[in-house]
C-alpha positions as CSV (number, residue, x, y, z in Angstrom):
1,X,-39.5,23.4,17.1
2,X,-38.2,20.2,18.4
3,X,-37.2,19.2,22.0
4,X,-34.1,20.6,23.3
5,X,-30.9,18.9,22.3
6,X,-28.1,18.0,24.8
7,X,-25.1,19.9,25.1
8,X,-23.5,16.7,23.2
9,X,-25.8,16.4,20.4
10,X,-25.9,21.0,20.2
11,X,-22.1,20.6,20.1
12,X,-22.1,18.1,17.1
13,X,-24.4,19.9,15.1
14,X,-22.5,23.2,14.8
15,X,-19.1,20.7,14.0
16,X,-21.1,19.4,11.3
17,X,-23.0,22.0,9.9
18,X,-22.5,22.6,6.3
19,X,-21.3,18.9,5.8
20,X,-23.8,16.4,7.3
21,X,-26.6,17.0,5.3
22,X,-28.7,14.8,7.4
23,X,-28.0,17.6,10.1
24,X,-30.8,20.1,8.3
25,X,-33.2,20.4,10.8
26,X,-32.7,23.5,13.4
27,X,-31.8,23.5,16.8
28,X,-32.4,25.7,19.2
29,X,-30.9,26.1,22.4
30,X,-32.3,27.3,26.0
31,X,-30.0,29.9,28.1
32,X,-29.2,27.3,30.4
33,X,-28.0,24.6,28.0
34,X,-26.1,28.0,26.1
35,X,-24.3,28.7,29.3
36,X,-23.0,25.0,29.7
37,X,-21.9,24.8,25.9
38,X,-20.5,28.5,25.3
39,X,-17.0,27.3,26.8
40,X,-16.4,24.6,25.0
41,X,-17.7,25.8,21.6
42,X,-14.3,28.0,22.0
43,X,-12.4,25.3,23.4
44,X,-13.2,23.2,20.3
45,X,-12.2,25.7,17.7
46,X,-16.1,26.0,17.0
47,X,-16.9,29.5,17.6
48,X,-17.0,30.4,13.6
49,X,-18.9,27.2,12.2
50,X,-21.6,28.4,15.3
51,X,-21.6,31.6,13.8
52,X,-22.6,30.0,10.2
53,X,-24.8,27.9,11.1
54,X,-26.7,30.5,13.2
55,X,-26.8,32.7,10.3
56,X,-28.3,29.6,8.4
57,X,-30.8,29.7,10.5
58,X,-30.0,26.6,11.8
59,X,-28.6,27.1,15.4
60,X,-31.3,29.1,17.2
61,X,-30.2,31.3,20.1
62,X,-31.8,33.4,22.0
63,X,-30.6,37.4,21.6
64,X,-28.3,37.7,24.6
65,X,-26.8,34.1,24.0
66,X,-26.2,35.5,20.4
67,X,-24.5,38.6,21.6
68,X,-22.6,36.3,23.7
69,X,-21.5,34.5,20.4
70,X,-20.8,37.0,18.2
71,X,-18.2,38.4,21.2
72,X,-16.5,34.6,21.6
73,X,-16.1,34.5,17.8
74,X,-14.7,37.8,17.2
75,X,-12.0,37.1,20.6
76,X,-11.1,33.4,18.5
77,X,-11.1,35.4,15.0
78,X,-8.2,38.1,16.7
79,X,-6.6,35.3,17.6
80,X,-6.5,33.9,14.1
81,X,-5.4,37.0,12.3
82,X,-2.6,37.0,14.7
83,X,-1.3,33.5,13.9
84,X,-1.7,34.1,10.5
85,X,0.7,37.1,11.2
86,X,2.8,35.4,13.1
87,X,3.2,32.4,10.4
88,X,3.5,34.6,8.2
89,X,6.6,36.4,10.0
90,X,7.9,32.9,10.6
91,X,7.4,31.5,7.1
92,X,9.7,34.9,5.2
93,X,12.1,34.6,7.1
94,X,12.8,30.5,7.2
95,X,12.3,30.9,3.2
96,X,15.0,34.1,3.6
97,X,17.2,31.6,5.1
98,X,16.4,29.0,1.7
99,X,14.6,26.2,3.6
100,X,11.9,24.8,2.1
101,X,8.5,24.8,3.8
102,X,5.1,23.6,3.7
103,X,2.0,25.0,5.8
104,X,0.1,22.1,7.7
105,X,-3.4,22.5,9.4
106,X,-5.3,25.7,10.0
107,X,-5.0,28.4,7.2
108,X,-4.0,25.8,4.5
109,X,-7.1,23.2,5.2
110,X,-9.5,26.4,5.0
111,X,-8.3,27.5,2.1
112,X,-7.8,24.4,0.2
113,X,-10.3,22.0,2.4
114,X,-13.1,23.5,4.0
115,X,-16.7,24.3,2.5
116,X,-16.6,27.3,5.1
117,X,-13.7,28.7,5.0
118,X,-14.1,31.6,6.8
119,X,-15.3,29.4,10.1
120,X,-11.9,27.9,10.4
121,X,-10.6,29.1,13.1
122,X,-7.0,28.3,14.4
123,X,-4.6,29.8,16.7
124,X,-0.6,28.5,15.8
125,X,1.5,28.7,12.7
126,X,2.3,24.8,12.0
127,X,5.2,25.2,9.4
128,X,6.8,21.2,7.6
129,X,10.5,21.8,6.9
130,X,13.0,18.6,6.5
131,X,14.7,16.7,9.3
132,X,18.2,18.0,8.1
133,X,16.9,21.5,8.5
134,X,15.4,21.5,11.7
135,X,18.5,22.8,13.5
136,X,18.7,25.8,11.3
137,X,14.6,26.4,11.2
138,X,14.9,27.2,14.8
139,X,18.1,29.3,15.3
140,X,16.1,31.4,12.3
141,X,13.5,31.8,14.7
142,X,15.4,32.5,17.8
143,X,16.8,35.4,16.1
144,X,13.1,36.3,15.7
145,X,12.9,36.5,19.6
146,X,11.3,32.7,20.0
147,X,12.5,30.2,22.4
148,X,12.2,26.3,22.6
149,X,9.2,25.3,24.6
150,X,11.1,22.2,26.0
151,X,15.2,21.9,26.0
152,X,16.0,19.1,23.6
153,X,17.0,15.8,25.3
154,X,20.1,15.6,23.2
155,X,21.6,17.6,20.7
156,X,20.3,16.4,17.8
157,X,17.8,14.2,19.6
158,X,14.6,16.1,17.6
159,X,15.2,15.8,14.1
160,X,16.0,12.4,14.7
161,X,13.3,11.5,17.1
162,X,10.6,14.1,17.6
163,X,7.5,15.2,15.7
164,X,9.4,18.7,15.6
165,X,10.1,21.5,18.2
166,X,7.4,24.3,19.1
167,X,9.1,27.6,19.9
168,X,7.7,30.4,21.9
169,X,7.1,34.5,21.9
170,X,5.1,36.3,23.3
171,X,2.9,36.6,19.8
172,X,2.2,33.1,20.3
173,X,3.5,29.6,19.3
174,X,5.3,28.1,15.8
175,X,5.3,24.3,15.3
176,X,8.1,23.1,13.6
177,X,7.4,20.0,12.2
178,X,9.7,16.9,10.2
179,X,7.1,14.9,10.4
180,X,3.2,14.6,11.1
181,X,3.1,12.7,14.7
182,X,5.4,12.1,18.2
183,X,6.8,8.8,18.5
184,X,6.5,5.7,17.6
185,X,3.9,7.1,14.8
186,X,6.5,9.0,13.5
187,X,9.1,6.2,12.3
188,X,5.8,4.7,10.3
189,X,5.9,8.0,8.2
190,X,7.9,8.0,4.9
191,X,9.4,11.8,5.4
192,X,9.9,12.1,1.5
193,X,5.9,11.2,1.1
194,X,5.3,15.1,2.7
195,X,7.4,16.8,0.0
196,X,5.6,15.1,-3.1
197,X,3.1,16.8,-5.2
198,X,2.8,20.1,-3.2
199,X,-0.5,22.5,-3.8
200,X,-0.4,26.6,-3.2
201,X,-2.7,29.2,-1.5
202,X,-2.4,32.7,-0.7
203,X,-2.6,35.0,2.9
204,X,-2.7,38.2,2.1
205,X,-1.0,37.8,-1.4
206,X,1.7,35.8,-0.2
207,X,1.7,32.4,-2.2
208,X,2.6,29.8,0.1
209,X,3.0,26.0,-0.3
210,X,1.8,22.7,1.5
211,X,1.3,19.3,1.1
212,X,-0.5,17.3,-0.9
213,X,-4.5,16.7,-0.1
214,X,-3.8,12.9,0.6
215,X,-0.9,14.0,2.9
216,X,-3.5,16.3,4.4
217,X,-6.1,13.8,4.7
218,X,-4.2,11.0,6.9
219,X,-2.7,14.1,8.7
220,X,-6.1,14.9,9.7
221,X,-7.1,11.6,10.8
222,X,-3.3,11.7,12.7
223,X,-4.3,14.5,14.8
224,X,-7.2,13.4,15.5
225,X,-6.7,10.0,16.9
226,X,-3.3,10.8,18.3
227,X,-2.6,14.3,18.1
228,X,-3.1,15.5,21.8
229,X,-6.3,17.5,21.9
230,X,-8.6,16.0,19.8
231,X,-11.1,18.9,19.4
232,X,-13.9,18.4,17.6
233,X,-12.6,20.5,15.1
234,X,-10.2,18.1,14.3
235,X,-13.2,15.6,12.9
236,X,-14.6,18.3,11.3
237,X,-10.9,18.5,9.6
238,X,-11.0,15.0,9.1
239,X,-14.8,14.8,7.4
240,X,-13.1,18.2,5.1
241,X,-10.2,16.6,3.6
242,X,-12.1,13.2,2.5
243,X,-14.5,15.3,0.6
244,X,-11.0,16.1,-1.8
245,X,-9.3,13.6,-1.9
246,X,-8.4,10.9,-3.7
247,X,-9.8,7.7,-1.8
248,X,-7.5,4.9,-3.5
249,X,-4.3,7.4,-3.3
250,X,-5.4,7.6,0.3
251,X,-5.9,4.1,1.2
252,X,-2.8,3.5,-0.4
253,X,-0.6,6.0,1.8
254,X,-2.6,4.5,4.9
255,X,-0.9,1.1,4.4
256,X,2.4,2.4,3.3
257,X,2.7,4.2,6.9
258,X,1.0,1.7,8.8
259,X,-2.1,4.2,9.6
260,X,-4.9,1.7,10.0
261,X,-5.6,1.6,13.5
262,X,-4.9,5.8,13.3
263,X,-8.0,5.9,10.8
264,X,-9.6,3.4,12.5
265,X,-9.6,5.8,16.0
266,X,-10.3,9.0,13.8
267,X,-13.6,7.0,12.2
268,X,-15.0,5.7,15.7
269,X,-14.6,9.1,17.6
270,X,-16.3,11.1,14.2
271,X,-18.8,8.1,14.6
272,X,-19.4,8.7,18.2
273,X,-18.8,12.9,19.0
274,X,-20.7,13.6,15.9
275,X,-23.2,11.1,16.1
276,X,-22.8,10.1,12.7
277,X,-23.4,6.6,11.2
278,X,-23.5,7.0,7.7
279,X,-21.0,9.5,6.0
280,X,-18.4,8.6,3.4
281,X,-16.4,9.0,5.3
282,X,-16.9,5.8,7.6
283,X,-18.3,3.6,4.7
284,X,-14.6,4.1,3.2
285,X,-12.9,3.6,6.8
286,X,-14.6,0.4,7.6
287,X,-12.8,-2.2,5.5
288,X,-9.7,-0.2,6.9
289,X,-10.8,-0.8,10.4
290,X,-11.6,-4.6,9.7
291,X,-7.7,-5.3,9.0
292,X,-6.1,-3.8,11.5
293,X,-3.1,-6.0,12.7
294,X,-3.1,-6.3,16.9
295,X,0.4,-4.4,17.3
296,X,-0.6,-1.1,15.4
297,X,-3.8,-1.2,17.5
298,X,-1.9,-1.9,21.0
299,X,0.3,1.4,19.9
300,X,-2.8,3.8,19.2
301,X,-4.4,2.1,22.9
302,X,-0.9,2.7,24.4
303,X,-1.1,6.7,23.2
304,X,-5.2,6.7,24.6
305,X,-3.8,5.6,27.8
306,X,-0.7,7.9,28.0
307,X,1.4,4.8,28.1
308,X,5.1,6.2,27.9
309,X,7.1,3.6,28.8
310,X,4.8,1.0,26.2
311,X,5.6,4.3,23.4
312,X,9.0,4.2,24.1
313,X,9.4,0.5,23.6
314,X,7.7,0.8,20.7
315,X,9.6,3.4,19.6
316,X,12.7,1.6,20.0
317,X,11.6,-1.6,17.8
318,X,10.9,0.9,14.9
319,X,14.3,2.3,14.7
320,X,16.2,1.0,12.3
321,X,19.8,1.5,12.4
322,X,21.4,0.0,15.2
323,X,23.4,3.6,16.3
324,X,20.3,5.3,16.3
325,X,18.7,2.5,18.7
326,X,21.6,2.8,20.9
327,X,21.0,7.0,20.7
328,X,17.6,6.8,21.9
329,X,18.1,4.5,24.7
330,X,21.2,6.3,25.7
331,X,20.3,9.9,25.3
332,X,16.7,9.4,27.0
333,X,18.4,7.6,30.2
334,X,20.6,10.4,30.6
335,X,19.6,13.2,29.1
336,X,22.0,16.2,29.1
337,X,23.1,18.7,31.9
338,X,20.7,21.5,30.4
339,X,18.1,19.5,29.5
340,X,18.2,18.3,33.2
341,X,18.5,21.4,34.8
342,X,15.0,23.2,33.0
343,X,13.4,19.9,34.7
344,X,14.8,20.8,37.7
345,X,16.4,17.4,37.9
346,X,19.8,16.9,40.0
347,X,22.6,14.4,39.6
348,X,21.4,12.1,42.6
349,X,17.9,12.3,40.7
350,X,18.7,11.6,37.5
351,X,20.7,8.6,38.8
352,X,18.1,7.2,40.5
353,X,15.9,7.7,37.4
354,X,18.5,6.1,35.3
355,X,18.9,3.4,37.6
356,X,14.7,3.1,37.9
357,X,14.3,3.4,34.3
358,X,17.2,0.8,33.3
């Protein structure tokens, strides 16, 4: 048996197991380096790929690490069958109320992208519906008992704006999406490229729809360079969907939203979290990474270093009409009274923010 792995190298090899073939070779892992790695193989979404590739033989733990295991996965796969409830809930009645949806991320890139489906693990219902139905998406779902994570800015201020609007219970979390990222990446998207050439899959016998596998791809790549977390199980999405899809479809969307320097962040942290050099994957990303122009890479640097005010000026030279420019500015300067009061924000505050900000 070879040396030890680090916790880095352990945690790369269960996100790639079952799609880097180079990664054959077992590992096997000492209590101590178990006890450092066990939190953050949930964190990661990893817990069910761990399981696979220990019953391939090719993780090696010892038998209480194991036991240890087999408990994390089974707490992560509750939590699953609960989303999928909960999307499932969310999706009949939206549909009930004739909106048209599509499914992003979790149950629809196992089913329709994953090698291992069963490993995927995921733990919120991420539902696509149009920017004109937005509004109505979510009183559907406040009559379910949800509420809006954050009060919108402005009336109207999301499906304009936004990536979408997460609502709350106490089952969990639904993502309501218009589009695939937060500003400015969001004005690059073409919001009538998610409704074209929709695919199907079934939970439980219910047929459900979602977007197309190049859609899927560059989404993948989206949430892994700039979607907030960026769990490793977000790469492993990444390397899934480019196994299916079309590569010149794909590098054709990329330019048509302006997504090089997305795919170019998505390639170098696959290349560097899971150790990889070699894999499609990056041999078709490279060209791609070669010509990206200097202001979509100062807007992917501006989202690594939480830039908000650099975002929002971005933000503001991608909207088009002049109204809406004059919206954003306005309505984010002075947002409304009850937007202001959940922030706990009071009129001499939000003057001298306004003032500060202006």
């Amino acid at each position: 048996m070879p040396a030890a792995p680090t916790q880095q190298e352990a945690l790369a090899t269960i996100a790639g197991h079952g799609v880097l073939p180079s990664r054959l070779q077992p590992i096997e892992v000492p209590a101590d380096l178990w006890a450092d790695m066990r939190y953050d193989i949930g964190q990661n979404r990893l817990s069910g790929l761990a399981i696979s590739a220990s019953n391939d033989g090719r993780l090696v733990l010892a038998e209480a690490a194991a036991a240890e295991l087999a408990a994390l996965d089974a707490q992560w796969a509750r939590r699953t069958l609960q989303a999928e409830d909960m999307l499932l809930e969310a999706h009949g009645s939206i549909a009930d109320a004739g909106i048209e949806t599509r499914v992003l991320k979790g149950p629809a890139l196992a089913e329709l992208a994953w090698s291992i489906p069963e490993a995927r693990r995921w733990v919120d219902a991420d539902l696509l519906v149009r920017s004109v139905e937005l509004e109505q998406a979510v009183r559907v779902l406040e009559r379910l008992g949800y509420e809006r994570r954050l009060t919108e800015v402005r009336p109207g201020f999301d499906r304009r704006f936004q990536k979408g609007v997460t609502m709350r219970s106490l089952s969990g979390e639904v993502d309501l999406h218009r589009t695939l990222a937060s500003p400015p990446f969001s004005l690059l998207i073409d919001e009538t490229d998610l409704w074209d050439d929709p695919r199907s899959f079934a939970v439980e016998g219910i047929e459900l729809a979602t977007v197309s596998a190049t859609v899927a791809f560059l989404h993948a790549c989206i949430h892994a360079a700039v979607g907030g977390a960026q769990r490793l199980v977000q790469l492993r999405d990444v390397l899934e969907t480019f196994r299916v899809v079309d590569q010149e479809l794909a590098a054709s969307l990329v330019d048509r939203w302006r997504m090089r320097a997305v795919v170019a962040s998505a390639a170098e942290s696959a290349k560097s979290r899971l150790m990889i050099d070699d894999h499609p994957f990056l041999i078709w990303a490279e060209p791609i990474a070669q010509a990206v122009e200097r202001q979509d890479r100062l807007l992917v640097e501006a989202w690594d270093r939480a830039d908000r005010r650099g975002l929002a000026l971005a933000s503001l030279r991608l909207i088009r009409r002049p109204s809406d420019k004059a919206r954003f500015v306005l309505w984010r300067l002075w947002p409304s009274k009850t937007n202001r009061r959940s922030r706990g924000m009071s009129v001499s505050s939000s003057l001298h923010r306004l003032t500060r900000r202006w």
